[in-house]
C-alpha positions as CSV (number, residue, x, y, z in Angstrom):
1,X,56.4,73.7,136.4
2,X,58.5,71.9,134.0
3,X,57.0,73.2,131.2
4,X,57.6,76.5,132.7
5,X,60.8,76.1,132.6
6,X,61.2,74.7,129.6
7,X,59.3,77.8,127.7
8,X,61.8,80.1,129.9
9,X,64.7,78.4,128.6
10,X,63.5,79.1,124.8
11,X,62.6,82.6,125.2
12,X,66.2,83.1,126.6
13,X,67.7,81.3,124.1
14,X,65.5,82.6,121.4
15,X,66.6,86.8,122.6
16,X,70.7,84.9,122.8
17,X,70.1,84.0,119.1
18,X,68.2,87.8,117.7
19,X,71.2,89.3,119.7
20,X,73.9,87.4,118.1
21,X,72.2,87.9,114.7
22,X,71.9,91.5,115.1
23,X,73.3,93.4,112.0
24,X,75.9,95.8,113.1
25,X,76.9,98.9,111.8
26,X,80.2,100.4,112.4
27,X,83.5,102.9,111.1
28,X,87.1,102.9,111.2
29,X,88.2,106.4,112.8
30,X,92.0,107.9,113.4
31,X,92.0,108.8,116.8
32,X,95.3,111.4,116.4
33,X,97.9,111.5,118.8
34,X,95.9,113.8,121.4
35,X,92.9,112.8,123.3
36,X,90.3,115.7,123.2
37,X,87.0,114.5,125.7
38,X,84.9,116.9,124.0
39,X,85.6,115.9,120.8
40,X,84.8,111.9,121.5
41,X,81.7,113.3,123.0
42,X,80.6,114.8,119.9
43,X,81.9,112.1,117.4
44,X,80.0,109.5,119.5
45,X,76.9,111.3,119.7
46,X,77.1,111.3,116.0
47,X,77.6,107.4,115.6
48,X,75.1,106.3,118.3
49,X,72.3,108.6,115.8
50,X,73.5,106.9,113.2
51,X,73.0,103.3,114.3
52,X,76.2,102.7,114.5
53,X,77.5,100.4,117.6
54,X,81.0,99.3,116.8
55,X,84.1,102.0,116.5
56,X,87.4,100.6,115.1
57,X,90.0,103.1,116.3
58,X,93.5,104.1,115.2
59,X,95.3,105.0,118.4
60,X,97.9,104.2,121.0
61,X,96.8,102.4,123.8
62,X,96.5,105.5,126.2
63,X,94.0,107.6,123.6
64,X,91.7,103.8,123.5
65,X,91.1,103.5,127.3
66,X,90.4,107.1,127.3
67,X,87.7,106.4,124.6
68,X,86.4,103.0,126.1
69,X,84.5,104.9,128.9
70,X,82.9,107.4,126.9
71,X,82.0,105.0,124.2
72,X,80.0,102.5,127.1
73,X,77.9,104.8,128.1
74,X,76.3,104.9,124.2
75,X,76.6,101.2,124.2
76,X,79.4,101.7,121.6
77,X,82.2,98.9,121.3
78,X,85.7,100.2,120.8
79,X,88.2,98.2,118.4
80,X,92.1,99.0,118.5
81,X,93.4,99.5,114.6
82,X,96.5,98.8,114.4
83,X,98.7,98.8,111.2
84,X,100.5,95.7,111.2
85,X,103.8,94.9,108.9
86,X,102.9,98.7,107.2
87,X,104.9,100.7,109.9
88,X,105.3,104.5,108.6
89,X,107.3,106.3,110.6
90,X,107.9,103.4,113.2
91,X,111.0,105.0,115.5
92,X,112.0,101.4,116.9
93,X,112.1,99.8,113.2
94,X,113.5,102.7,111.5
95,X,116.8,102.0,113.7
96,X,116.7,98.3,111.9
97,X,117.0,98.6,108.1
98,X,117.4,94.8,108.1
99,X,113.8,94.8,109.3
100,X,112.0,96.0,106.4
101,X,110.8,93.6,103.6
102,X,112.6,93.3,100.1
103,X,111.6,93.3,96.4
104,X,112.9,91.2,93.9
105,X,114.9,93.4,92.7
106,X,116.3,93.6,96.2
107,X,115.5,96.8,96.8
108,X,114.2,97.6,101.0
109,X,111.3,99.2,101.7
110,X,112.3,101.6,103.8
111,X,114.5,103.0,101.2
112,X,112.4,102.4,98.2
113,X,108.7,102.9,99.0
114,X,106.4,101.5,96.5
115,X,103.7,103.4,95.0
116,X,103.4,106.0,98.3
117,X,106.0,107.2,100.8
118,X,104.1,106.0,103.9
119,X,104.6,102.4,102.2
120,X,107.5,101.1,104.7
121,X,106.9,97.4,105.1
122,X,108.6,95.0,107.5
123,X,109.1,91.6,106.4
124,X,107.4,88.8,108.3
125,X,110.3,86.7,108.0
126,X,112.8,88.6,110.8
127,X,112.0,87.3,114.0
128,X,112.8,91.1,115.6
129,X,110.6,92.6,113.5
130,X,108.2,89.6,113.8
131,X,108.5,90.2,118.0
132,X,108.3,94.2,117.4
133,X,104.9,93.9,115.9
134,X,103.8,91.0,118.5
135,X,105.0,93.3,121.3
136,X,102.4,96.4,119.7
137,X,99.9,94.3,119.5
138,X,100.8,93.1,123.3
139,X,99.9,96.5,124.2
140,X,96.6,97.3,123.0
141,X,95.5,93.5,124.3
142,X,96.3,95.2,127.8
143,X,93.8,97.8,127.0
144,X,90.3,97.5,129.6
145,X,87.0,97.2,127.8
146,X,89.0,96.5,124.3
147,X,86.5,94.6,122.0
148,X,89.2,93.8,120.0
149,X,92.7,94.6,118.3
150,X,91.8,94.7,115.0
151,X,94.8,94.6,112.4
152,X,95.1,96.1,109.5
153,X,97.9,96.4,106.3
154,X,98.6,92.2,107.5
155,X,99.7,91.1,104.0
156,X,103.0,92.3,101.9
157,X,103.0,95.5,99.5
158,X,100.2,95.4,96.4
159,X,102.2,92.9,94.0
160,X,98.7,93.9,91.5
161,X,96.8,97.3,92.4
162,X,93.3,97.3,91.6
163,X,92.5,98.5,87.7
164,X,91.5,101.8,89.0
165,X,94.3,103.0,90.7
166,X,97.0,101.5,88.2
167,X,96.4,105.0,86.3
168,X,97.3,107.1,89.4
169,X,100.5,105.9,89.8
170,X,101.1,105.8,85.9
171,X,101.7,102.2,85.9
172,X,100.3,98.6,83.6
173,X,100.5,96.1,86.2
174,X,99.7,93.0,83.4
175,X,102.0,90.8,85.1
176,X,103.7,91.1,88.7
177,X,106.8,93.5,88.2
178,X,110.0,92.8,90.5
179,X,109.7,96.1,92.2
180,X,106.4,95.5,93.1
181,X,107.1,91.9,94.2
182,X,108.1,91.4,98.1
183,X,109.0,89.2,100.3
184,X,112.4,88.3,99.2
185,X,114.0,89.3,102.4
186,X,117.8,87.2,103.1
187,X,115.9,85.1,105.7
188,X,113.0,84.2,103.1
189,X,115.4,82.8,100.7
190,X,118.1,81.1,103.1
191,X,114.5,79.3,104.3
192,X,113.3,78.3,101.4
193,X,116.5,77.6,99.7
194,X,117.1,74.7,102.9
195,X,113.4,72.6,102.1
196,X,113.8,73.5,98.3
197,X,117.4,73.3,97.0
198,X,117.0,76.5,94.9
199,X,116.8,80.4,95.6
200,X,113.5,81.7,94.8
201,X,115.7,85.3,93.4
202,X,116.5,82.4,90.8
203,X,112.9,81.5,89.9
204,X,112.6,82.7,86.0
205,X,108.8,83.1,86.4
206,X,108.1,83.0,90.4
207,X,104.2,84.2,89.6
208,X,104.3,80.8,88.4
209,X,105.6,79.0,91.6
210,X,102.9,77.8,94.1
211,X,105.5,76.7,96.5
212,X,107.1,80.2,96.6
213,X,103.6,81.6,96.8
214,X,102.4,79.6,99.7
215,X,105.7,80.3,101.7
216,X,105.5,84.0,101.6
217,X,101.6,83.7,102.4
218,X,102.8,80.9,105.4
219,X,104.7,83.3,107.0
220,X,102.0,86.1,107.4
221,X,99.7,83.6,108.6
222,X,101.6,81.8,110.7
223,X,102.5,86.0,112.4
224,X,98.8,86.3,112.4
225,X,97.8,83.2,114.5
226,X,101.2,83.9,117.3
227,X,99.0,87.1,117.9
228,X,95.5,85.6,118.1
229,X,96.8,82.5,120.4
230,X,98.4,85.1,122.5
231,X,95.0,87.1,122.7
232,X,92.9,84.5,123.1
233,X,94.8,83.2,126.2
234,X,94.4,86.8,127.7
235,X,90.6,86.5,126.8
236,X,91.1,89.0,123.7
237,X,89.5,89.0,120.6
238,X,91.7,89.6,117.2
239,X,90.0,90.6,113.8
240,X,91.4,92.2,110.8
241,X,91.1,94.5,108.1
242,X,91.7,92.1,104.8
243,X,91.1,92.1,101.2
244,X,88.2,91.3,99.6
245,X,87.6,87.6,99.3
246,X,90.5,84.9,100.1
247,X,91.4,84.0,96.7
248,X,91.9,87.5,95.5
249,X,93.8,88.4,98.7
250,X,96.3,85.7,97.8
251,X,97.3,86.9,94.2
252,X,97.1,90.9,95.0
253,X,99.0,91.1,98.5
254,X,99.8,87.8,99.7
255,X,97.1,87.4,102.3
256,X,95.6,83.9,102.9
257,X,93.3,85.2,106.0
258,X,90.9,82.2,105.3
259,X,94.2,80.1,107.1
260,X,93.5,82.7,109.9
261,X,92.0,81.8,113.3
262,X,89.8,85.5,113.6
263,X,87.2,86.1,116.1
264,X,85.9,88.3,112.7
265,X,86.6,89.6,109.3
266,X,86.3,93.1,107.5
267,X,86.9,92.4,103.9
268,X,87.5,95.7,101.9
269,X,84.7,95.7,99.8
270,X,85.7,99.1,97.8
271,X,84.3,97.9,94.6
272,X,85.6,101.0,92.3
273,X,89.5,100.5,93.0
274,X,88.4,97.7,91.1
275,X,86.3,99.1,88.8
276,X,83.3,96.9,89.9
277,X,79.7,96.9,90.1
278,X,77.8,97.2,93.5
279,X,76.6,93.6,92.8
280,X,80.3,92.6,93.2
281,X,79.9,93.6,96.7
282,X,77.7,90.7,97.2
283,X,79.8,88.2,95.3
284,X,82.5,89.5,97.4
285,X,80.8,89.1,100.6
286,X,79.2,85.5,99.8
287,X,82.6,84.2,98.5
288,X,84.5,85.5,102.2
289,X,81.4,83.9,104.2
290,X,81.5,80.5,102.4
291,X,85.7,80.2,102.7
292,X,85.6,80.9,106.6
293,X,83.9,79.5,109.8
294,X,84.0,82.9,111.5
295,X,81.8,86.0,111.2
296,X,82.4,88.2,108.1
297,X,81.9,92.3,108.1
298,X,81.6,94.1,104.9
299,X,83.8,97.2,104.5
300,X,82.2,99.7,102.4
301,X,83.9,103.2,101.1
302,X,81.7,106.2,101.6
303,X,83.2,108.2,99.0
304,X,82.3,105.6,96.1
305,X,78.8,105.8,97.3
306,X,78.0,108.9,97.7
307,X,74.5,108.2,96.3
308,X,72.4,107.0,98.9
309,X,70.7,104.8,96.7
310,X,74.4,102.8,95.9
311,X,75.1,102.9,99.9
312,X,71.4,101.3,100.7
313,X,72.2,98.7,98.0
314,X,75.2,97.7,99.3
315,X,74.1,97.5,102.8
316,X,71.5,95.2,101.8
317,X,73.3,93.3,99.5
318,X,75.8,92.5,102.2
319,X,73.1,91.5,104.5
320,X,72.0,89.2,102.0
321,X,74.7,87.5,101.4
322,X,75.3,86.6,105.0
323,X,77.4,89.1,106.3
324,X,77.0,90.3,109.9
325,X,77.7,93.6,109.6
326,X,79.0,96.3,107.8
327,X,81.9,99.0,108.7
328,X,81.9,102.0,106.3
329,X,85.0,103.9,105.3
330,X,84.8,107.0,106.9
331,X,81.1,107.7,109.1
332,X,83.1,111.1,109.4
333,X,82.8,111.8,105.4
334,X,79.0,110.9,105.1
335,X,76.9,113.5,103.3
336,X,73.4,114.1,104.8
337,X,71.8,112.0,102.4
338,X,74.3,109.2,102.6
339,X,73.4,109.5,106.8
340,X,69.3,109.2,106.6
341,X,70.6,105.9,104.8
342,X,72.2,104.8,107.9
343,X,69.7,105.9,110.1
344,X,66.3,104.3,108.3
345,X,68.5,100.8,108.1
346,X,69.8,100.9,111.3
347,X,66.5,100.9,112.6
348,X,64.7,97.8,110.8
């Protein structure tokens, strides 16, 4: 009987193990500002024949638990996306200029907006606009059925945009530029000035200064773990939308999300903003899974592999490489070709 029971126990732990190693498959989707059931019932029709089993949804908290439902019944887990210290549009922050985060050449970015319009950062530094974005994420944490709120644009304006998109904007980033370099805000530099005895505005070459660094990417972190502590006391799961691998987070948007205490990671994997290879997609991946203890998701971007030979290759080179998953930027843009991709790996 014993024996029995000990074989029982093996099985059930061997199916806990397959199920946890399972290799997801899953999108990030706007959601609008309208719920249409019909809609959802097509889109998740769609997904579910694709393989995929994990949404990650830009919406308010109403649209999500209308979703949630609909999603179960395809075995589909919802995500809530939320953009974090990026607030276009935000009607409770646009009231509070003194919210937004500042350049070095002390310019706010609500008033100038770097690179794009919808570019209207608040600065991790002011505790209102530090509770404002606490208090959103509050609200999707309420949410039935949430798997998670996932956060997204958690990091300070592109201080270095990747090679490929320098061009678009008609700009040489070969050094970090003062207009493109935030966090600067009155309260950053009244803080640092107290522990260092100098304003960092005074700071000839600030690339240069790792204590300056690491206090800008301290105060994004330190916003980060208030909201996971707070989820995970309501039994919530938090995981973000990052760049692609730690190290390169830190020097191209201020984003240390290996200090981060995520239930899981998507790193951006979009290898030609970069002008990269698809093998890069691997180095990518293996370098985020070796600098963290939590699971790791490799974003993908449809439109840069739009041959289905590409897409296959970087599915399986993030599988490889240890991620759990992959989330592919849009499902909603995938060709027909680019689809049978999905649906043959989904299935092995």
């Amino acid at each position: 009987m014993n024996r029995i029971y000990i074989l029982l126990l093996f099985f059930l732990f061997s199916c806990s193990q397959d199920k946890q190693e399972n290799f997801t498959f899953s999108t990030w989707v706007g959601a609008g500002k309208e719920f249409k059931e019909d809609l959802w019932l097509k889109k998740l029709n769609y997904y579910d024949s694709l393989g995929i089993s994990e949404i990650l949804v830009g919406g308010s908290a109403d649209i999500l638990s209308k979703i949630i439902p609909l999603a179960k019944k395809k075995n589909i887990k919802v995500h809530g996306w939320m953009w974090t210290l990026n607030r276009p549009g935000d009607t409770i922050a646009n009231k509070n200029p003194d919210w937004y985060a500042v350049n070095r050449k002390g310019q706010n970015s609500l008033e100038y907006r770097a690179y794009v319009n919808y570019y209207q950062w608040l600065s991790p530094f002011h505790p209102e606009a530090r509770n404002h974005i606490i208090n959103n994420a509050k609200k999707l944490m309420e949410v039935e059925g949430l798997e998670s709120v996932h956060l997204d644009y958690v990091r300070f304006p592109d201080v270095i945009l990747g090679a490929d998109l320098q061009p678009k904007y008609n700009i040489v980033q070969d050094k970090e530029l003062p207009e493109y370099d935030y966090g600067y805000h009155p309260i950053a530099r009244e803080k640092f000035k107290i522990i260092f005895d100098k304003d960092p505005i005074d700071i000839k070459y600030p690339e240069l200064s790792t204590e300056w660094r690491q206090f800008r990417l301290n105060a994004v972190s330190s916003l980060v773990n208030e909201i996971i502590s707070i989820a995970h006391s309501k039994n919530k799961k938090v995981t973000a939308a990052v760049f692609p691998f730690p190290e390169m987070s830190r020097q191209m948007v201020r984003q240390a999300w290996n200090d981060w205490n995520l239930d899981k990671a998507y790193p951006m994997l979009y290898q030609n903003f970069y002008r990269e290879n698809i093998n890069w997609i691997g180095f990518a991946t293996k370098q985020g899974v070796s600098d963290v203890d939590f699971p790791i998701v490799s974003g993908l971007y449809a439109p840069a592999l739009r041959n289905p030979e590409d897409l296959e290759k970087a599915i399986l080179i993030s599988k490889k490489n240890g991620a759990k998953g992959i989330s592919i930027f849009t499902a909603d843009g995938l060709n027909k070709e680019q689809q049978k991709v999905f649906i043959k790996l989904s299935k092995e």
